[in-house]
VORO-540944 format. One record per residue (C-alpha): residue in one letter; x, y, z. Coordinates in steps of 0.2 Angstrom, whole numbers, plus 5000, padded with zeros to 4 digits. Each point is the difference from the previous one (the first is absolute). Layout:
REM residues N
AXYZ...
//
This chain:
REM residues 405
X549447103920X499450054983X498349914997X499850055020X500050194992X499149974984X498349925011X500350135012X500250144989X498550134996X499450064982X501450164999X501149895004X501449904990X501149865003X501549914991X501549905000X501750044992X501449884998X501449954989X500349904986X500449865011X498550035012X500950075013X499050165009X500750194995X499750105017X500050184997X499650004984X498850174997X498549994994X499050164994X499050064988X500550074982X498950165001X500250045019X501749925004X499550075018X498849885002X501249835005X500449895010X501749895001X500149795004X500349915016X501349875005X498949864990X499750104984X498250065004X499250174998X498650055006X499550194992X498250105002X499350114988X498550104994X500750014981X499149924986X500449784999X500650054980X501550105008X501749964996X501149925016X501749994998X501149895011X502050044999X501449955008X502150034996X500749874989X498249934991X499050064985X498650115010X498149914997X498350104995X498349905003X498450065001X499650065018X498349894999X501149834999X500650035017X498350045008X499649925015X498749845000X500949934985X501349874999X501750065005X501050094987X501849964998X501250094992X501649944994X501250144995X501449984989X501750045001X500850134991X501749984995X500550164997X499350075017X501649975012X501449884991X500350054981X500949864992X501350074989X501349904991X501750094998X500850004982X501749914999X501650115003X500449944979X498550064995X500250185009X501750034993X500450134987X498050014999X500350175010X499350114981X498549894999X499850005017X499950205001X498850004984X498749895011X500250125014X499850154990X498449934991X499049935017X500450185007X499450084984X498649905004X499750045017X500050174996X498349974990X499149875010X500150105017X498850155003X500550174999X498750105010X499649975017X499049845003X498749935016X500049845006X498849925011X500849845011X499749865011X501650015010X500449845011X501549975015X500149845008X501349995016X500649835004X501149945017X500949864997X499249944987X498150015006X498850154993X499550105017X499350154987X499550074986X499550174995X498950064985X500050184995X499050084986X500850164994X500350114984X501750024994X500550144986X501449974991X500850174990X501249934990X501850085000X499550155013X501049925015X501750005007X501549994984X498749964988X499149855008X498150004999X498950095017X498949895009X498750075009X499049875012X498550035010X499149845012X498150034998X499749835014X501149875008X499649825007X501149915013X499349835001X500949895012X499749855009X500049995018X500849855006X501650034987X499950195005X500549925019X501249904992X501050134991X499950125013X500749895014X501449984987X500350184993X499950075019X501549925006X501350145004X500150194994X500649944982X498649894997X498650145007X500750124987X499849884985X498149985009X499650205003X500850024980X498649854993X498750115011X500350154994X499849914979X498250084997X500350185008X501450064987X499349884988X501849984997X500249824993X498550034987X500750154995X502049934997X499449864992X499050114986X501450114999X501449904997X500449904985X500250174987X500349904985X500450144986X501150095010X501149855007X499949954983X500950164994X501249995013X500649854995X499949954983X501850064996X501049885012X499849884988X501249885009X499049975014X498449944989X499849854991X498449904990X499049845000X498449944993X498649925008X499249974985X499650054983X498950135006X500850095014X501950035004X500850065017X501250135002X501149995015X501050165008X501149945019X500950145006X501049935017X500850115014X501249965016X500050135012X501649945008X499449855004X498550115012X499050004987X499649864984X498750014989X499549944983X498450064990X499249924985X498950084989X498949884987X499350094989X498849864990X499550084981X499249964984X501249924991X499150084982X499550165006X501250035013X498750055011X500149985023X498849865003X500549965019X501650085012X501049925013X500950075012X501149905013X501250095013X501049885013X501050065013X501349975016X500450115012X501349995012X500450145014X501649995007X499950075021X499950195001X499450034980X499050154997X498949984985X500150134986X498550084993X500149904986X500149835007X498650045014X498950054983X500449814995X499649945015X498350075003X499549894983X499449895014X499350145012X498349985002X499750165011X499450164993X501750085006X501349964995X501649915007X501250135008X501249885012X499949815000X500849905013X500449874988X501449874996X499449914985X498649994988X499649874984X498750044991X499049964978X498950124996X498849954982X499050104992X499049974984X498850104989X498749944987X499450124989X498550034988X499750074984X498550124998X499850084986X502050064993X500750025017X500649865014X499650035018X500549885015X498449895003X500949905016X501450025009X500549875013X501650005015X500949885012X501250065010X501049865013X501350065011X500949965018X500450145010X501249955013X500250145014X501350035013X499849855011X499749894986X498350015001X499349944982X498550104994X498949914984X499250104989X498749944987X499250114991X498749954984X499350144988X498850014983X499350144996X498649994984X499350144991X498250025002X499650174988X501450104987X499450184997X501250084987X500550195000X499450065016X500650135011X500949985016X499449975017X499850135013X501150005017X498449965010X499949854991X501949935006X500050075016X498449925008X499949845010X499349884994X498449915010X500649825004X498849865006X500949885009X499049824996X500349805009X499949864989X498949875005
//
């Protein structure tokens, strides 16, 4: 189907191949250029892409997908008339599963002093590293939906987040987000396939109407920016010493690990890990993990509390937010990690990439997959900027809905 496209294809257009290290396809792995991430294009079930464009052949193309270390070629390799271009992405260990090897019991005891010292000298840290005035981001925002196991979509979303460090609710920074475009790319036949599946009974239109609804409220894009305040959960944290302990991946780099655990009377479990991966000579934030798994179990007539419904709309995917569930249980990891980038004196995220799996099982023990993928990736930082204007937050944002091939 490839070299079908690349004789067929005209002189604006561009055609390629991505696959794994093992040369297996990547479908819906986007594809856009670096200086108009508008212009894109995302691959098909056998990894080919298939892109038309007016912009100069010297032009960077970047092709990105969660878990791999994102590719820039020149636009020109991929011109059409040419041999087939493959492109083989890499995976990136940090994007998804960070490997993080607990320190021995022995070693933690009595080490609670030194243990406090370290805290207190990665947070001094922190309070350097991290801008203080207001800062612009421009990002390539992707969402892919899986049912049972098989990619039916994916979403790309340009938008401009502004992050006003310590200005939001108990001290946490304010993020303002604003979509400028958004993509749906989906293929038809799998479309079918997830519809006839997700249409079933009231339950499963619900969790269909929710996945609909992603682009309009811009919801997912914006959560996943949002979450993950580092300095802040950081501070809130560092004195339970008992709950953190050490390791060291390697000479360079060593992992602190916070758990915090909670057991709702048995309703409600849940453990989060946070992983905060730092310089092990300058005590400086290189990457953070965050990782929240969850059970919920809903004994007959239970009304949820406002506290555990804000819980459970972690895996709402609507724009309003869950008020009354008809619900009896609920499993569910969420992983979140960011990579950040030093420019200049100050660190800012460059990537940041999700995962959340969960079973939702209703009232007639229906069970409800969910499968949710995420990377976001900085385009443009502009420091010390002003903030954006209601207009800019309240608009829709224009979506083009786009079949692969």
């Amino acid at each position: 189907m490839c070299v079908l496209f690349s004789l067929a294809a005209q002189a604006a257009e561009y055609v390629g191949r991505v696959v794994d290290e093992k040369g297996i396809p990547v479908p819906f792995a986007t594809v856009y250029l670096e200086e108009n991430p508008i212009v894109g294009t995302a691959t098909n079930n056998d990894g080919c892409f298939r892109l038309e464009s007016s912009e100069k052949p010297s032009s960077s193309l970047i092709i990105s997908f969660i878990g791999y270390e994102k590719q820039q070629l020149p636009l020109s390799v991929f011109a059409a008339g040419t041999e087939l271009k493959t492109v083989t992405l890499i995976e990136q260990p940090i994007a998804l599963e960070e490997t993080v090897v607990m320190a021995k019991a022995s070693r933690q005891k009595n080490k609670r002093k030194a243990m406090a010292q370290l805290l207190y000298k990665v947070y001094n840290r922190m309070q350097y590293d991290f801008p203080d005035n207001p800062t612009r981001y421009r990002i390539v925002s992707d969402v892919s939906m899986d049912s049972q196991h098989t990619p039916w979509g994916m979403e790309q979303m340009i938008a401009t987040a502004v992050c006003i460090p310590e200005a939001g609710k108990e001290g946490r920074d304010s993020v303002q987000f604003s979509g400028e475009y958004c993509k749906r790319f989906f293929q038809q036949t799998i479309r079918d396939s997830a519809d006839t599946i997700l249409a079933g009974t009231k339950l499963h239109k619900e969790l269909r109407k929710m996945a609909n609804e992603v682009d309009s409220g811009v919801v997912v894009h914006r959560t996943l920016w949002a979450i993950g305040n580092i300095r802040y959960d950081f501070e809130q944290t560092m004195n339970d010493i008992r709950h953190w302990s050490v390791s060291r991946e390697s000479e360079k780099e060593t992992v602190l690990t916070h758990v915090e655990q909670k057991n709702y009377l048995g309703i409600f479990k849940y453990e989060y890990r946070r992983n905060y991966i730092v310089d092990s000579d300058n005590y400086r934030v290189k990457r953070f993990s965050e990782e929240l798994t969850m059970a919920l179990n809903v004994p007959f007539g239970h009304k949820f509390r406002a506290d555990e419904l804000e819980l459970l709309n972690l895996l709402n995917m609507s724009d309003s937010e869950i008020e009354k569930f008809r619900l009896k249980k609920a499993n569910a990891r969420i992983t979140l990690n960011t990579i950040y980038q030093l420019r200049g004196s100050k660190l800012y995220p460059k990537e940041k990439n999700l995962r959340t799996v969960a079973n939702l099982t209703g009232s007639k023990d229906q069970v409800i997959p969910i499968d949710v993928k995420a990377t976001q990736r900085v385009t443009e930082i502009v420091p010390d900027v002003k903030a954006l204007p209601k207009s800019a937050l309240t608009r829709r944002v224009k979506r083009e809905i786009v079949p692969i091939y």
